[in-house]
DRENVOVEX-413441 format. One record per residue (C-alpha): residue number from 1; x, y, z; residue in one letter. Coordinates in steps of 0.05 Angstrom, whole numbers, plus 5000, padded with zeros to 4 digits. Each point is the difference from the previous one (the first is absolute). Layout:
# residues N
kenu=NUM; x=X; y=Y; z=Z; pamar=A $
...
This chain:
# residues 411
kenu=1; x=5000; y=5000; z=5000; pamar=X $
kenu=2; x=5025; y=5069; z=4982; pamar=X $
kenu=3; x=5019; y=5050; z=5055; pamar=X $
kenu=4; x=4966; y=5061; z=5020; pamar=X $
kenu=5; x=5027; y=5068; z=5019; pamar=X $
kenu=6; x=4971; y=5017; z=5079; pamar=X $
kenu=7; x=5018; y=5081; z=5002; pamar=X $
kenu=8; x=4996; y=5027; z=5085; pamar=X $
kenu=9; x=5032; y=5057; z=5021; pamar=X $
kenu=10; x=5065; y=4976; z=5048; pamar=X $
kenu=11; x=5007; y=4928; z=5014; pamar=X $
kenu=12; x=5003; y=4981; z=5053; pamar=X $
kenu=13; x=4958; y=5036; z=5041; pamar=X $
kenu=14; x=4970; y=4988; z=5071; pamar=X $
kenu=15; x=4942; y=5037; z=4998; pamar=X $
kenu=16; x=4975; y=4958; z=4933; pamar=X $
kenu=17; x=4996; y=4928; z=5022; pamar=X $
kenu=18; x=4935; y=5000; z=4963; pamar=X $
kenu=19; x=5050; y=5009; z=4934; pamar=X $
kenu=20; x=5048; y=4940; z=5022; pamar=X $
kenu=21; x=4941; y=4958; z=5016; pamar=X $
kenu=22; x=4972; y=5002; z=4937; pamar=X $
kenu=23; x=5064; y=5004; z=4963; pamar=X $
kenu=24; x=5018; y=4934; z=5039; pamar=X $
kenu=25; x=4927; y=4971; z=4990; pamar=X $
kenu=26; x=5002; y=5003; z=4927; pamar=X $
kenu=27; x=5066; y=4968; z=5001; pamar=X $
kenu=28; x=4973; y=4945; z=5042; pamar=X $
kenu=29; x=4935; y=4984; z=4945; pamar=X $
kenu=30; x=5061; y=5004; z=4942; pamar=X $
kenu=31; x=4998; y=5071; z=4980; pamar=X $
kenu=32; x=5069; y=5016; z=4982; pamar=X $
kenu=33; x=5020; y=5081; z=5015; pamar=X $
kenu=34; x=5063; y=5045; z=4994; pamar=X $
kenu=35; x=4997; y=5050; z=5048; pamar=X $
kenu=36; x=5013; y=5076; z=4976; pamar=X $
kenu=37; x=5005; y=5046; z=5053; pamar=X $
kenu=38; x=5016; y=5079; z=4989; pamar=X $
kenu=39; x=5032; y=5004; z=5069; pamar=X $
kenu=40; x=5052; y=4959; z=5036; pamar=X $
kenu=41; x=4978; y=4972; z=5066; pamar=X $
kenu=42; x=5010; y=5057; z=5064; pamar=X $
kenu=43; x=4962; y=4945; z=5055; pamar=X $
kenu=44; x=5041; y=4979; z=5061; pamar=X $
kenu=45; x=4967; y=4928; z=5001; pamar=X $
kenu=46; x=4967; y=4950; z=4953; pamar=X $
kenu=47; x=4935; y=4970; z=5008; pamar=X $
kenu=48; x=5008; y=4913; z=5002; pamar=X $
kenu=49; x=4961; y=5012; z=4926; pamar=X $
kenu=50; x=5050; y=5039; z=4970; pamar=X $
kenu=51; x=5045; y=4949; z=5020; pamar=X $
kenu=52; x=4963; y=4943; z=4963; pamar=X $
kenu=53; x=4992; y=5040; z=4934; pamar=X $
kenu=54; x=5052; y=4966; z=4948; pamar=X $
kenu=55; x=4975; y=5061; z=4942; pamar=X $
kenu=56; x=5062; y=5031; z=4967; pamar=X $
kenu=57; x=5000; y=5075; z=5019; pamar=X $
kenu=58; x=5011; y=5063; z=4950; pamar=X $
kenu=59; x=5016; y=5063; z=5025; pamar=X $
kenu=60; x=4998; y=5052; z=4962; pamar=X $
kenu=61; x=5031; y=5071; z=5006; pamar=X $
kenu=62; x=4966; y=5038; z=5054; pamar=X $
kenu=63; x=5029; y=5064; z=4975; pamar=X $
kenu=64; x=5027; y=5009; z=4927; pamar=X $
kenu=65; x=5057; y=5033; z=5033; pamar=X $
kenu=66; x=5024; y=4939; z=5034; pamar=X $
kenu=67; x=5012; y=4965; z=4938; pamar=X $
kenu=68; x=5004; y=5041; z=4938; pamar=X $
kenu=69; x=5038; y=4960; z=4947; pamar=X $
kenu=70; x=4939; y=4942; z=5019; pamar=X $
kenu=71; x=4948; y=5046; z=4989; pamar=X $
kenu=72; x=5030; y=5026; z=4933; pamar=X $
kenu=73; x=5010; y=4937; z=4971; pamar=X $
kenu=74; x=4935; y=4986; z=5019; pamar=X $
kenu=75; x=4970; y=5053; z=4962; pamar=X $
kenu=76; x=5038; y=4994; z=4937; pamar=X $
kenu=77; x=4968; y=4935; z=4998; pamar=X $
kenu=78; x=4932; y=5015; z=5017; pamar=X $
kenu=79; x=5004; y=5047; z=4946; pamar=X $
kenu=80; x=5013; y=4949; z=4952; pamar=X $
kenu=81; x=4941; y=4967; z=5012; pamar=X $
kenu=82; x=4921; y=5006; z=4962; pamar=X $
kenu=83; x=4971; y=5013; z=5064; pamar=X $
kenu=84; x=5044; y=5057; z=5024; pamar=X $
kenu=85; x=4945; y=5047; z=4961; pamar=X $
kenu=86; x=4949; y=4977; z=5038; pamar=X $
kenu=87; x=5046; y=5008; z=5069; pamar=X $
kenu=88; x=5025; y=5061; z=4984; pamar=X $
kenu=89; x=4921; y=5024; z=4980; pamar=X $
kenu=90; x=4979; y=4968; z=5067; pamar=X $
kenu=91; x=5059; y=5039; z=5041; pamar=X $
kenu=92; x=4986; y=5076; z=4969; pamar=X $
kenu=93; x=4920; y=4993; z=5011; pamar=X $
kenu=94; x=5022; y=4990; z=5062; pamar=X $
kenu=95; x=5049; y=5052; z=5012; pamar=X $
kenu=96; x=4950; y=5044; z=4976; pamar=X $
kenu=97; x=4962; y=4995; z=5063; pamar=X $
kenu=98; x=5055; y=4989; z=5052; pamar=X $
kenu=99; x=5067; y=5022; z=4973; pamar=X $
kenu=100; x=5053; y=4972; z=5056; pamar=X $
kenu=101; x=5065; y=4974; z=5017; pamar=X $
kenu=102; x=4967; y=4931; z=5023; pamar=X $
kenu=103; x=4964; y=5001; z=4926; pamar=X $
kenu=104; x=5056; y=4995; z=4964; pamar=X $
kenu=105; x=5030; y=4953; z=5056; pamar=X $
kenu=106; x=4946; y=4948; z=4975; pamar=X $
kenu=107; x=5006; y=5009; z=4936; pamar=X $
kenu=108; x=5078; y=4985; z=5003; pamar=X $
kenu=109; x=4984; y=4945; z=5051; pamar=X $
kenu=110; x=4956; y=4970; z=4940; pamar=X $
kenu=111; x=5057; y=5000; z=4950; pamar=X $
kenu=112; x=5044; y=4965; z=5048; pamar=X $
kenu=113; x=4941; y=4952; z=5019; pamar=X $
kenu=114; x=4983; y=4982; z=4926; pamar=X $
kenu=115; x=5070; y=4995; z=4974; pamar=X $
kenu=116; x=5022; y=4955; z=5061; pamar=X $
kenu=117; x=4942; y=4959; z=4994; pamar=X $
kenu=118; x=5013; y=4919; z=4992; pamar=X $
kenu=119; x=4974; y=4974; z=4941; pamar=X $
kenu=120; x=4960; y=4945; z=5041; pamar=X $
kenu=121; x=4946; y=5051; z=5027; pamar=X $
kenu=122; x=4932; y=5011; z=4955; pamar=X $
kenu=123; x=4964; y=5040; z=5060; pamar=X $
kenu=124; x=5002; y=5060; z=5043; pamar=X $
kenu=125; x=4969; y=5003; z=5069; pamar=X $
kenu=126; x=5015; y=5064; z=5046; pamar=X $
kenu=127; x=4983; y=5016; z=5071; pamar=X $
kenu=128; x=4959; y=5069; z=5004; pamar=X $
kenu=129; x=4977; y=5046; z=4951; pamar=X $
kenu=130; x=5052; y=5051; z=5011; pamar=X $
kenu=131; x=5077; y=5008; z=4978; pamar=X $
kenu=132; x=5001; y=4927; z=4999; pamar=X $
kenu=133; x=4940; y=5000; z=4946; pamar=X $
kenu=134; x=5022; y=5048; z=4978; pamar=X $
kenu=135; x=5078; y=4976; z=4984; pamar=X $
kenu=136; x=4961; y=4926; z=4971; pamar=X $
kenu=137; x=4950; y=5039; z=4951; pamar=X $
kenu=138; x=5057; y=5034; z=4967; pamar=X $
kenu=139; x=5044; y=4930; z=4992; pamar=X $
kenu=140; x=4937; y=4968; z=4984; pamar=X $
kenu=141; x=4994; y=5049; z=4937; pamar=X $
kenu=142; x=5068; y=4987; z=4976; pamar=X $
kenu=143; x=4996; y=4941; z=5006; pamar=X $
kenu=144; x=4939; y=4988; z=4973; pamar=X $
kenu=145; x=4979; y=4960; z=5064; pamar=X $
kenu=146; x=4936; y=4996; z=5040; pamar=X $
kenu=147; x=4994; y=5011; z=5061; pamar=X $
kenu=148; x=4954; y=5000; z=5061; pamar=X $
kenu=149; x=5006; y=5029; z=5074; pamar=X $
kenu=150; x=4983; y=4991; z=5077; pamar=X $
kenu=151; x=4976; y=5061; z=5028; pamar=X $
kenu=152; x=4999; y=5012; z=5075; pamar=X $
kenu=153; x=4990; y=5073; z=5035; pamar=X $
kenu=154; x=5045; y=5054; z=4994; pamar=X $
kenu=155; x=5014; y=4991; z=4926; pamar=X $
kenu=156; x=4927; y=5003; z=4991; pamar=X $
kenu=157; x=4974; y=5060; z=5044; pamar=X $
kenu=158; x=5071; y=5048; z=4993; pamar=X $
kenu=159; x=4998; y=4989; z=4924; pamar=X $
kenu=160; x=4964; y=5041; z=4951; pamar=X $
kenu=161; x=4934; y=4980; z=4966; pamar=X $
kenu=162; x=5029; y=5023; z=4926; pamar=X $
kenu=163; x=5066; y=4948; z=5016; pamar=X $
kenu=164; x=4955; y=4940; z=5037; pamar=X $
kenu=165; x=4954; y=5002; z=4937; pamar=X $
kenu=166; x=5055; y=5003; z=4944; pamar=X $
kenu=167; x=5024; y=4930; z=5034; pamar=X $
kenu=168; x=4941; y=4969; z=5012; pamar=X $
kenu=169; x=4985; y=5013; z=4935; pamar=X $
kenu=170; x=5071; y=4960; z=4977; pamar=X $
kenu=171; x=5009; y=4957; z=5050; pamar=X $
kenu=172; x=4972; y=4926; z=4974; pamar=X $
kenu=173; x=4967; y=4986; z=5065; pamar=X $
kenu=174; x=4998; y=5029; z=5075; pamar=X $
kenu=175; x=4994; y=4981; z=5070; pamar=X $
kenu=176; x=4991; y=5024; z=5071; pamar=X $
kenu=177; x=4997; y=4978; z=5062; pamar=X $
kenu=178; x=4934; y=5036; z=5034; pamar=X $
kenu=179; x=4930; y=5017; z=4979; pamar=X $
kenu=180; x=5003; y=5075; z=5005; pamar=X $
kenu=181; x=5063; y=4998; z=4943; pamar=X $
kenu=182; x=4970; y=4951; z=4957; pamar=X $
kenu=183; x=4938; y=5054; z=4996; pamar=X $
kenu=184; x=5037; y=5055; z=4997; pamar=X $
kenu=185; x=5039; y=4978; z=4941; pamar=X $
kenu=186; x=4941; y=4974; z=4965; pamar=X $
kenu=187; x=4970; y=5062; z=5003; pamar=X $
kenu=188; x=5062; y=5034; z=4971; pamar=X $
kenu=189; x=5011; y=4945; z=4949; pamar=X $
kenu=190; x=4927; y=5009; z=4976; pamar=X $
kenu=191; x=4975; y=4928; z=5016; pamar=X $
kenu=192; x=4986; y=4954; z=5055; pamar=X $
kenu=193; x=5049; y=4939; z=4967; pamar=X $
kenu=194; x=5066; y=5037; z=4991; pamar=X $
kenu=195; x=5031; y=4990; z=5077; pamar=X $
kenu=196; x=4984; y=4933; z=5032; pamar=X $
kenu=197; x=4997; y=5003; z=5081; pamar=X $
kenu=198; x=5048; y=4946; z=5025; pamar=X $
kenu=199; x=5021; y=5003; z=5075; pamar=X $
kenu=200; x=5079; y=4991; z=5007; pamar=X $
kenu=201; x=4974; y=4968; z=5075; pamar=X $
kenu=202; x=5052; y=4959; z=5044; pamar=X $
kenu=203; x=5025; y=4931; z=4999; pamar=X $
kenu=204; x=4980; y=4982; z=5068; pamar=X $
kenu=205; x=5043; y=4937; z=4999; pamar=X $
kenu=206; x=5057; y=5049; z=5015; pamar=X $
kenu=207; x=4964; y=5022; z=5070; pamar=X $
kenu=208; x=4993; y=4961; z=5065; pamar=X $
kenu=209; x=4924; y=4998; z=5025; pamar=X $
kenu=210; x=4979; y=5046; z=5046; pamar=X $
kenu=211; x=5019; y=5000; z=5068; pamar=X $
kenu=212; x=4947; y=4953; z=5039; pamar=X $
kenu=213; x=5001; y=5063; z=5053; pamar=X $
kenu=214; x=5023; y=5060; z=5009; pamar=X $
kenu=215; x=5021; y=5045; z=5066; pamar=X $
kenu=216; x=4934; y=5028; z=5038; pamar=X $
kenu=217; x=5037; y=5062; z=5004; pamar=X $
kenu=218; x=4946; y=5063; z=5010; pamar=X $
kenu=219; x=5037; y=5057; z=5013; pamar=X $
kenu=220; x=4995; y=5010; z=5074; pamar=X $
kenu=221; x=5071; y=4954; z=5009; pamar=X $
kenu=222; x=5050; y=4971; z=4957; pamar=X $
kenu=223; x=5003; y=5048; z=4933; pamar=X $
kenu=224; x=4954; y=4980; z=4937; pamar=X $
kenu=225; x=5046; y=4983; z=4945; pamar=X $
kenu=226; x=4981; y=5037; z=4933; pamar=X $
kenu=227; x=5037; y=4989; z=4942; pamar=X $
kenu=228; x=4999; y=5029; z=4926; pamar=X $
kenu=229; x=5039; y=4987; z=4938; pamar=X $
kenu=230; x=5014; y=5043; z=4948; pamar=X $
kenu=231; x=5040; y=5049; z=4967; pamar=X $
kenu=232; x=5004; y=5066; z=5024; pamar=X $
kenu=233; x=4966; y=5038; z=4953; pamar=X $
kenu=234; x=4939; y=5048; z=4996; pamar=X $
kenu=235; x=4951; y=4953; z=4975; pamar=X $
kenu=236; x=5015; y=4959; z=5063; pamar=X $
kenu=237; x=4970; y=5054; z=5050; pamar=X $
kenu=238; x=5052; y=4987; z=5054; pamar=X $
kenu=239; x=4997; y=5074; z=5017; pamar=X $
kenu=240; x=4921; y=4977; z=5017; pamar=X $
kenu=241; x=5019; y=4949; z=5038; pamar=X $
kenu=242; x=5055; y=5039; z=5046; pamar=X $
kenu=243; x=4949; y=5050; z=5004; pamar=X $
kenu=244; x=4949; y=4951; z=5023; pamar=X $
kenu=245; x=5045; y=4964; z=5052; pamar=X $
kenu=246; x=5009; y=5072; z=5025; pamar=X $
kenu=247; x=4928; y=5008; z=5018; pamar=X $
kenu=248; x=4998; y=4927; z=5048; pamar=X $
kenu=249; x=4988; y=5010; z=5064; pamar=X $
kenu=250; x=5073; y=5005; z=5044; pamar=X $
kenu=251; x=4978; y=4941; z=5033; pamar=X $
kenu=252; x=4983; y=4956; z=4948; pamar=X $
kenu=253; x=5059; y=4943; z=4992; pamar=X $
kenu=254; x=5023; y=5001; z=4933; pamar=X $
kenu=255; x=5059; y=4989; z=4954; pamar=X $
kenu=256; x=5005; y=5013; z=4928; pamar=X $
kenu=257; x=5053; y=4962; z=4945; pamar=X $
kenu=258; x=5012; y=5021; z=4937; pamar=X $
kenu=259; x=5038; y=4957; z=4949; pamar=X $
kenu=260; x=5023; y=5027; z=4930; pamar=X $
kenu=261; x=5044; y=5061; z=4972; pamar=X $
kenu=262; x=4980; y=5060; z=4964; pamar=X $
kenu=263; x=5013; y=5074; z=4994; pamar=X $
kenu=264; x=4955; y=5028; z=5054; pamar=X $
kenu=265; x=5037; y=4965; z=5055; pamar=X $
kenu=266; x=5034; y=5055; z=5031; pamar=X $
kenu=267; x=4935; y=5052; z=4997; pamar=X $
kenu=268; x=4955; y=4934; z=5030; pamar=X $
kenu=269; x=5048; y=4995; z=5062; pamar=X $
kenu=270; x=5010; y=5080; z=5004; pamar=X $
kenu=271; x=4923; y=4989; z=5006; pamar=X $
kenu=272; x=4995; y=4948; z=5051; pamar=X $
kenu=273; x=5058; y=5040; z=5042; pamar=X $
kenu=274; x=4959; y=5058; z=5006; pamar=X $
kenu=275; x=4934; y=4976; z=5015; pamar=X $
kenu=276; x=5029; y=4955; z=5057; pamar=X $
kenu=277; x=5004; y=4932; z=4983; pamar=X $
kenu=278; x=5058; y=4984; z=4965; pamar=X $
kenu=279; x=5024; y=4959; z=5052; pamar=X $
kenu=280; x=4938; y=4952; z=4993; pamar=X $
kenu=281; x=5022; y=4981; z=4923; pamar=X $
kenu=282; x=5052; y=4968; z=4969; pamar=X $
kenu=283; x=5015; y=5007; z=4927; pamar=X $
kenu=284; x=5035; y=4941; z=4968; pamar=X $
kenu=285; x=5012; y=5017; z=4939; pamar=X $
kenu=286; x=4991; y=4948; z=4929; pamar=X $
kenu=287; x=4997; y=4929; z=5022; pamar=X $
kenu=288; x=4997; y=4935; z=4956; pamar=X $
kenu=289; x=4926; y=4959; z=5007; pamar=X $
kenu=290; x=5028; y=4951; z=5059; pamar=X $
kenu=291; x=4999; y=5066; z=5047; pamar=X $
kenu=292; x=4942; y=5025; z=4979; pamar=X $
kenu=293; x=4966; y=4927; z=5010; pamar=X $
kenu=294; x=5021; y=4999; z=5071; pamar=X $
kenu=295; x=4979; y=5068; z=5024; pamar=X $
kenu=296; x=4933; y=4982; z=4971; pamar=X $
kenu=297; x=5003; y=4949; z=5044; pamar=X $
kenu=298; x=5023; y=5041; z=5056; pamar=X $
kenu=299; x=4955; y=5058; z=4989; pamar=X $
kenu=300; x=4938; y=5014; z=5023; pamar=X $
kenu=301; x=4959; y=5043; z=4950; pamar=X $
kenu=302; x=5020; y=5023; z=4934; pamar=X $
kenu=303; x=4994; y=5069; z=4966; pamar=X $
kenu=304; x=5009; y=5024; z=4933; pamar=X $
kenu=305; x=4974; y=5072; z=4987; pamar=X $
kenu=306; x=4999; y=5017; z=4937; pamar=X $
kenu=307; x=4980; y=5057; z=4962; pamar=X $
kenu=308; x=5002; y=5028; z=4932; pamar=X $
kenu=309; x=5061; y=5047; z=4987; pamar=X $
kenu=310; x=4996; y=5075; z=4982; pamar=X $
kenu=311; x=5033; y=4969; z=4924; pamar=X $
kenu=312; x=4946; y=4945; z=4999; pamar=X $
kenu=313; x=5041; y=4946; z=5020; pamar=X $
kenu=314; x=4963; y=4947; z=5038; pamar=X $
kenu=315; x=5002; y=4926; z=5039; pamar=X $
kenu=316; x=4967; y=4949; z=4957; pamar=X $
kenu=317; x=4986; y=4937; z=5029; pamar=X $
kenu=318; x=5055; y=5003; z=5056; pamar=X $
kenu=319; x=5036; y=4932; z=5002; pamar=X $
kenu=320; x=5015; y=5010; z=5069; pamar=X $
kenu=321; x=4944; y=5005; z=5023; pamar=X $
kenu=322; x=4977; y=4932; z=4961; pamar=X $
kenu=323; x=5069; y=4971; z=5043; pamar=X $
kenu=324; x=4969; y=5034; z=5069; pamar=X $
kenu=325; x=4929; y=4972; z=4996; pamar=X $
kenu=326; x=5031; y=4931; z=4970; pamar=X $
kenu=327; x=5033; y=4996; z=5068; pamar=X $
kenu=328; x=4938; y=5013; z=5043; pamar=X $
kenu=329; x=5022; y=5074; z=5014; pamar=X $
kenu=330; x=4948; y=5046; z=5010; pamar=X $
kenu=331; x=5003; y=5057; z=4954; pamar=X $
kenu=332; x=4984; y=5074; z=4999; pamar=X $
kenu=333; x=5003; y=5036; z=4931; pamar=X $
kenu=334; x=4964; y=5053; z=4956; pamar=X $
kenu=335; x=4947; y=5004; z=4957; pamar=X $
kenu=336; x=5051; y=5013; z=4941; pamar=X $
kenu=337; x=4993; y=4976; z=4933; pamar=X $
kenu=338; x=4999; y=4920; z=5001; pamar=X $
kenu=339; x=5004; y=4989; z=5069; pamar=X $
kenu=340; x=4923; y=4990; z=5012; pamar=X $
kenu=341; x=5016; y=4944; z=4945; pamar=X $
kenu=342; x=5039; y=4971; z=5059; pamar=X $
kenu=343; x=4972; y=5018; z=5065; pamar=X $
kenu=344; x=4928; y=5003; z=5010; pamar=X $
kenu=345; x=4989; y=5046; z=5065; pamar=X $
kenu=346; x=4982; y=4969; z=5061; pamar=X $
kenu=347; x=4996; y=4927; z=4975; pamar=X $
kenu=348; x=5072; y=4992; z=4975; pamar=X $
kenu=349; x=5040; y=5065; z=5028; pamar=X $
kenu=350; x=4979; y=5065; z=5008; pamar=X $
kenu=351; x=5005; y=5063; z=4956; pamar=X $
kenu=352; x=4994; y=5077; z=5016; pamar=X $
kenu=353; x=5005; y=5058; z=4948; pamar=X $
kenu=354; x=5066; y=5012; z=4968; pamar=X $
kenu=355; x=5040; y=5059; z=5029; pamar=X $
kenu=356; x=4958; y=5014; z=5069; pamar=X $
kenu=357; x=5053; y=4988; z=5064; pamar=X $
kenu=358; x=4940; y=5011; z=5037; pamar=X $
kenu=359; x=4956; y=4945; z=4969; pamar=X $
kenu=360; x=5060; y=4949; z=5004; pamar=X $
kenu=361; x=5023; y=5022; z=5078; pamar=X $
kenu=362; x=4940; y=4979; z=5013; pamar=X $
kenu=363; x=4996; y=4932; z=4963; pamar=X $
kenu=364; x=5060; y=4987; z=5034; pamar=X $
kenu=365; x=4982; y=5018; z=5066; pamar=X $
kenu=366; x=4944; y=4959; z=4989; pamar=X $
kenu=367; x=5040; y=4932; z=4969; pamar=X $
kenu=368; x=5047; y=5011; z=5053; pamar=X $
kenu=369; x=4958; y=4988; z=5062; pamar=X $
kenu=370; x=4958; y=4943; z=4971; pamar=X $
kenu=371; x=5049; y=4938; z=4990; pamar=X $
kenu=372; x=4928; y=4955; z=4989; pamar=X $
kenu=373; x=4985; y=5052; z=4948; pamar=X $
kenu=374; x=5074; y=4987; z=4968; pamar=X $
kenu=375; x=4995; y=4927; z=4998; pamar=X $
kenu=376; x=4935; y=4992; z=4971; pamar=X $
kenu=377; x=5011; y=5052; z=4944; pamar=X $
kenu=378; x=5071; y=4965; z=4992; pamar=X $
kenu=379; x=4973; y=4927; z=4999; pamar=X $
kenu=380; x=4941; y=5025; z=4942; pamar=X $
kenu=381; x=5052; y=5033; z=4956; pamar=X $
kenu=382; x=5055; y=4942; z=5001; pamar=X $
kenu=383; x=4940; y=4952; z=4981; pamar=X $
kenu=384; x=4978; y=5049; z=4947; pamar=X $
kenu=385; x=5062; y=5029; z=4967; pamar=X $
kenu=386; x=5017; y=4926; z=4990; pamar=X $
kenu=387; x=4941; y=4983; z=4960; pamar=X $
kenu=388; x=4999; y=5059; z=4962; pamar=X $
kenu=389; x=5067; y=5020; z=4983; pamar=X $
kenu=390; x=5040; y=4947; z=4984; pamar=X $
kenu=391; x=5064; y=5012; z=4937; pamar=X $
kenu=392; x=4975; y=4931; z=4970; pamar=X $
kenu=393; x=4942; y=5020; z=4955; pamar=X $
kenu=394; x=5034; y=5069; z=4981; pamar=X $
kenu=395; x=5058; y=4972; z=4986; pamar=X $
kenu=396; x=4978; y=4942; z=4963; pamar=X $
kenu=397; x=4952; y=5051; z=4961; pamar=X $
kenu=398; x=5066; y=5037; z=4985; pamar=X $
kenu=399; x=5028; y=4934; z=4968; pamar=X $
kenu=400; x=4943; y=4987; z=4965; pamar=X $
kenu=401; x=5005; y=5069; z=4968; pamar=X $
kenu=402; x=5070; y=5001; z=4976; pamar=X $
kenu=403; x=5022; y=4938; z=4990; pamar=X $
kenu=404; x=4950; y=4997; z=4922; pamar=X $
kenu=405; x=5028; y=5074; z=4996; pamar=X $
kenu=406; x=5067; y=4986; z=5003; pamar=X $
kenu=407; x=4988; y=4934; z=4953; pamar=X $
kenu=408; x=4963; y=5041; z=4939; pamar=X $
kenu=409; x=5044; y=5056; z=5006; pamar=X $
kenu=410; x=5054; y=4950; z=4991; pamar=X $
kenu=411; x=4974; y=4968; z=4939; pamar=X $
């Protein structure tokens, strides 16, 4: 069976385990990928699936600057070729809404992608709608390759309706992992067919079940142990969440662990410094899925709360919260794009309104005193998040989908 091209953004990465699970899943059912990534790898750790992935890896230039003789050769090729007109076409439409450095970065990216390209690989498949689309539509063209895409959040919501429709409108076939993209798109794409909904889930063979109890701990003693993963970003609403802890009562037991990296890290502790409780959180930076596993386990309620950034950007369907309620960890999020997809309030978690410190002190407040409360919302979710969201069928619908793709192109 021919090979097929699997575009991401950096690999590896820690914060896309949903990526290397599939990546790894279509290996398993004989799907046979090259990996092109547009970034080299900046993680401390690897997940166990990176580790299991046997795909070749091609990294391309991130900058042009870092290798120019590549990306010239490159382009004296691409030139050469009778799809370059189409490319080049493809590139200046879109420089004529967005004319930027990181434009022309893809475009030379594409050059180097298509000219580099082994001769064994009949399909394109990239991960989110933006640069990385972006960089595959344009190798696609010269080429004279189709192509088709997995879109998730950010690329969808911080990208521009002109750009999302040009590619849905070249792309041979599209999918994303919640309901509110799949309509979104469809909507943009002009018909209900173009983007298929196909949850990414989790392959719960790679978590222990849930703890058969957990610590009665209410408050009034020993410290409730809540726990959050995820980057440190704006979408995340950590800045809710220190400003929510803020507003517990003094004598509510409580301690709060973070675990992941991002660029808000310094302003998030500045934050939790002033308002007095800095001492009552530790931050512990990126950590690979083992650690995150066992301060599920450890953990007494889970929060996540999201919100949608002033640039659009947004959660989709967060996989750690999937990992959380998998684990029989109560959780506490938003009502934030897909995340009702997940959590159904007061049956399975509980939800407040996005970006109200207020509505989720009091949540907490709440959760925190009530360890029968915990357990029972736990216990529903790990039963339900298991039935619902297992990787198998989306995965195996993935297979299904590329697999005759990769075959006709190749023939």
């Amino acid at each position: 069976m021919p090979r097929i091209a699997v575009v991401v953004k950096g690999y590896p990465r820690l914060s896309e385990t949903f990526i290397a699970q599939e990546i790894l899943g279509l290996e398993q059912r004989g799907v046979k990928q090259l990996i092109v990534s547009l970034r080299h790898p900046t993680d401390p750790h690897l997940h166990d699936l990176h580790r299991e992935i046997s795909a070749d890896v091609l990294y391309l230039p991130e900058y042009l600057k870092d290798d120019p003789g590549r990306v010239a050769k490159a382009r004296r090729w691409a030139e050469t070729q009778p799809g370059f007109a189409a490319a080049r076409a493809a590139f200046e439409a879109d420089l004529a809404h967005e004319r930027s450095a990181n434009r022309y970065r893809r475009f030379g990216q594409a050059c180097v992608f298509a000219h580099e390209l082994p001769a064994d690989i009949t399909w394109l498949h990239t991960h989110y709608l933006h640069t990385p689309a972006s960089v595959t539509r344009y190798a696609a063209l010269i080429l004279g390759m189709p192509w088709s895409f997995s879109a998730h959040a950010k690329d969808i919501w911080t990208s521009a309706d002109w750009e999302l429709k040009a590619k849905l409108k070249d792309a041979a076939w599209g999918v994303t992992c919640t309901k509110v993209n799949a309509e979104h798109l469809n909507r943009l794409a002009g018909r209900t067919d173009a983007v298929e909904l196909v949850y990414h889930g989790l392959d719960f063979s790679r978590f222990p079940k849930p703890p058969v109890a957990r610590a009665a701990r209410d408050g009034s003693g020993e410290p409730v142990r809540i726990l959050s993963v995820g980057r440190l970003v704006e979408k995340k609403g950590y800045d809710d969440l220190i400003a929510a802890l803020a507003l517990l009562p003094k004598d509510l037991a409580w301690r709060f662990d973070h675990i992941g990296g991002g660029a808000l890290k310094d302003r998030l502790q500045a934050s939790a410094q002033k308002a007095g409780i800095a001492e009552r959180i530790v931050w512990h930076g990126a950590q690979a899925r083992e650690a995150v596993i066992k301060a599920c386990e450890e953990a007494d309620l889970f929060t996540l709360p999201s919100r949608i950034a002033k640039s659009g950007d947004r959660d989709g369907l967060p996989n750690v919260l999937m990992e959380a309620q998998s684990l029989g960890l109560c959780c506490l999020s938003t009502r934030v794009s897909a995340i009702p997809e997940l959590i159904e309030d007061e049956r399975t978690g509980v939800l407040v309104p996005p970006h109200d410190p207020v509505a989720l002190s009091r949540a907490l407040d709440a959760l925190i005193r009530d360890p029968a409360r915990r357990a029972r919302l736990g216990t529903a979710a790990a039963g339900d998040v298991r039935r619902r969201f297992s990787s198998t069928p989306g995965i195996d619908r993935l297979a299904e989908k590329l697999k005759p793709s990769a075959r006709h192109a190749a023939e």
